[in-house]
C-alpha positions as CSV (number, residue, x, y, z in Angstrom):
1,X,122.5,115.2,123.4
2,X,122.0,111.4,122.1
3,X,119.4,109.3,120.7
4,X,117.4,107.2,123.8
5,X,119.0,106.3,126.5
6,X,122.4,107.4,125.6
7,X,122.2,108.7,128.8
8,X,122.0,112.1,128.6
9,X,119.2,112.9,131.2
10,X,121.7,110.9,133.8
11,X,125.1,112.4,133.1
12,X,123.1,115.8,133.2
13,X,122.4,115.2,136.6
14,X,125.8,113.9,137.8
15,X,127.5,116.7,135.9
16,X,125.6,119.4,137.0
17,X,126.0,118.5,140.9
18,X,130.1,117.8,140.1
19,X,129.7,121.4,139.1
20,X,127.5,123.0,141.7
21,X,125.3,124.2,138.2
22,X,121.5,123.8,137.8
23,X,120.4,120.7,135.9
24,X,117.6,121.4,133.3
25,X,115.7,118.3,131.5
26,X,114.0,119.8,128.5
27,X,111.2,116.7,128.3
28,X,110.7,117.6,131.9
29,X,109.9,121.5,131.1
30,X,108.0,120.4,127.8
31,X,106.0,118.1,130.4
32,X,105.2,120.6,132.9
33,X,104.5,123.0,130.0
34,X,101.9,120.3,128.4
35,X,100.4,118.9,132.1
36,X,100.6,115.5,130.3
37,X,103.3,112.9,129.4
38,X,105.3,113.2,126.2
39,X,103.8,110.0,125.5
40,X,100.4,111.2,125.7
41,X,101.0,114.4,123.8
42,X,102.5,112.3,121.2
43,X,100.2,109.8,120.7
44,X,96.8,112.7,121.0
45,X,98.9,115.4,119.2
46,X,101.3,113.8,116.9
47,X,105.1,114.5,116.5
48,X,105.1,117.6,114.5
49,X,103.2,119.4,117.5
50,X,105.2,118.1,120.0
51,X,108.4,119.1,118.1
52,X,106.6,123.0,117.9
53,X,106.4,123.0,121.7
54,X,110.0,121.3,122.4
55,X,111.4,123.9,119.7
56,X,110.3,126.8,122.1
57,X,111.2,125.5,125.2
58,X,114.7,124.8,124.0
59,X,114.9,128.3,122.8
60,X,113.9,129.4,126.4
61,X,116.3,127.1,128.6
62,X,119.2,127.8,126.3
63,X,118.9,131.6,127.2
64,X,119.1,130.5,130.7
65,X,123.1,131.2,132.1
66,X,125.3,128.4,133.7
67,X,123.0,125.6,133.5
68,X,123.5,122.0,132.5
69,X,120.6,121.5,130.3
70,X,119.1,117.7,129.2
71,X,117.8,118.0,125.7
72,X,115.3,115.3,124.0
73,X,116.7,112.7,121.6
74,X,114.6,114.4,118.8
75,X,115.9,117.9,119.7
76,X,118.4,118.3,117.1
77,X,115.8,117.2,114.3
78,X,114.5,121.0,114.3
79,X,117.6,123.4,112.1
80,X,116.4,126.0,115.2
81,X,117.5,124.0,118.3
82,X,120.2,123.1,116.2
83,X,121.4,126.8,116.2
84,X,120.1,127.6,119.3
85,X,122.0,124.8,121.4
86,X,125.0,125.1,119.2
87,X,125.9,129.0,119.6
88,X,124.5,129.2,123.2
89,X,126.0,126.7,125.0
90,X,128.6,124.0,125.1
91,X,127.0,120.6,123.5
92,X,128.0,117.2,124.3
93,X,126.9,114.3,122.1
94,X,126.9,110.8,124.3
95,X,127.4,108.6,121.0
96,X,126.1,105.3,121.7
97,X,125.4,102.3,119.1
98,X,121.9,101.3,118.3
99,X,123.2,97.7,119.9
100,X,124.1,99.3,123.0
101,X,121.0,101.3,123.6
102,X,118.6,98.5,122.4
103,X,120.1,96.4,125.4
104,X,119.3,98.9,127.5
105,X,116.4,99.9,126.2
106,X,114.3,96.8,125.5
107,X,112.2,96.6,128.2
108,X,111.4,100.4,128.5
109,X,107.4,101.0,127.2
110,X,107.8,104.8,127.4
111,X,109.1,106.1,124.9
112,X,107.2,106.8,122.5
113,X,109.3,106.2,119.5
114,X,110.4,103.3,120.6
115,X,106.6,101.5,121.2
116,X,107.3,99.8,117.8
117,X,107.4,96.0,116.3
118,X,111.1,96.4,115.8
119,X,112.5,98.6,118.0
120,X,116.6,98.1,117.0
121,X,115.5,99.0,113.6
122,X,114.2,101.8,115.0
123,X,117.3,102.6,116.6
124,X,119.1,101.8,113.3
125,X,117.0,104.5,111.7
126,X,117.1,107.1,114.5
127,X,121.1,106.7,114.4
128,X,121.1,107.0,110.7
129,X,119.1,110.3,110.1
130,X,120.4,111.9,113.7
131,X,124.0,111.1,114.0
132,X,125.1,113.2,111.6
133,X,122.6,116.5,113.3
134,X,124.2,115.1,116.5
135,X,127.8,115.7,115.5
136,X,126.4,118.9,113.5
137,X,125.6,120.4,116.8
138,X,128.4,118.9,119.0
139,X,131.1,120.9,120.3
140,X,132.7,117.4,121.9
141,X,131.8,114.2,121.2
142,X,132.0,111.4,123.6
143,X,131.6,107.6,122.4
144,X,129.2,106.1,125.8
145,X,130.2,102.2,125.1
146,X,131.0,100.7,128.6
147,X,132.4,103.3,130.9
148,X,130.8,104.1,133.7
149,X,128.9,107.8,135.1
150,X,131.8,108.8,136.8
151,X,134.0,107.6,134.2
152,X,132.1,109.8,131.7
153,X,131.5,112.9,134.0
154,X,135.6,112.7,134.3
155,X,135.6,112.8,130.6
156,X,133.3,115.9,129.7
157,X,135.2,117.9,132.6
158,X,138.8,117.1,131.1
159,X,137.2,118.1,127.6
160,X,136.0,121.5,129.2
161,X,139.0,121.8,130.7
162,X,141.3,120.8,127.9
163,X,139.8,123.5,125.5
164,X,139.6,126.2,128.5
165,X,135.6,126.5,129.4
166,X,136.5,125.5,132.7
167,X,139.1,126.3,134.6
168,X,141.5,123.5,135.5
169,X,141.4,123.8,139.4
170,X,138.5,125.4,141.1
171,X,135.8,125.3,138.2
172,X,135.1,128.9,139.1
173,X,133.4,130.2,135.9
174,X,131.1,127.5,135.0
175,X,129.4,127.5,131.5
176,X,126.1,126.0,130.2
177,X,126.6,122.7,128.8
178,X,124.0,120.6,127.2
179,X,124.1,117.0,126.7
């Protein structure tokens, strides 16, 4: 978990295949669930709407066993997902400064809380009211800065290992994690 592109949707991916695990994206399942965009739900719907239907799917994937699941930046704003990805799983919150994501993040038009005058403001707000639901919800958390994937794939597995979630060799018995 992590506020916009923190990275989260990418280290799922690279984690889950270092693991031989599935890789679930929740905005991809809300997405096929909605047969629109996130942006276009939003924007037709509103965010209290979109947050019902992200609340249920998060419920659904975090039943799922030995997955890697990809949560949405706004996951944690709901006390349920909270619980839910908390008490189910392992959760991994990719810290990254407003600074650091509005570099990478200026040029991007979809996402939808983001499409604003001032978006590192917005950033400066998002990290205000979610870091501390972040580290709420976090079993580990891992401060993004510069290093690279692999660099922070290496990290989460040491973690896992270190606190004895994974196995230290083979990876054998391989847990859900969410990031």
């Amino acid at each position: 978990m992590g506020l916009p592109g923190s990275g989260k949707s990418t280290v799922g991916r690279h984690l889950a295949r270092r693991l031989q695990l599935p890789c679930l994206d929740s905005d991809h399942a809300i997405e096929a669930r909605l047969g629109c965009s996130i942006r276009e739900y939003f924007e037709r719907e509103g965010e209290e709407a979109f947050r019902d239907v992200e609340e249920s799917v998060i419920d659904e994937l975090t039943l799922k066993p030995q997955v890697v699941l990809s949560t949405g930046g706004g996951a944690v704003l709901r006390p349920a997902n909270r619980q839910h990805l908390h008490e189910r799983g392992k959760v991994i919150y990719l810290k990254s400064t407003p600074d650091e994501l509005f570099r990478r993040l200026r040029h991007d038009v979809n996402r939808p809380l983001l499409q604003v005058a001032d978006p590192l403001t917005r950033l400066r707000d998002l990290f205000a009211v979610r870091d501390p639901l972040y580290r709420e919800t976090a079993h580990y958390v891992l401060e993004t800065g510069r290093p690279s994937v692999a660099t922070l794939i290496n990290m989460i597995i040491m973690q896992l290992e270190l606190a004895g979630v994974l196995p230290t060799a083979e990876h054998s018995s391989r847990p859900e994690v969410s990031n």
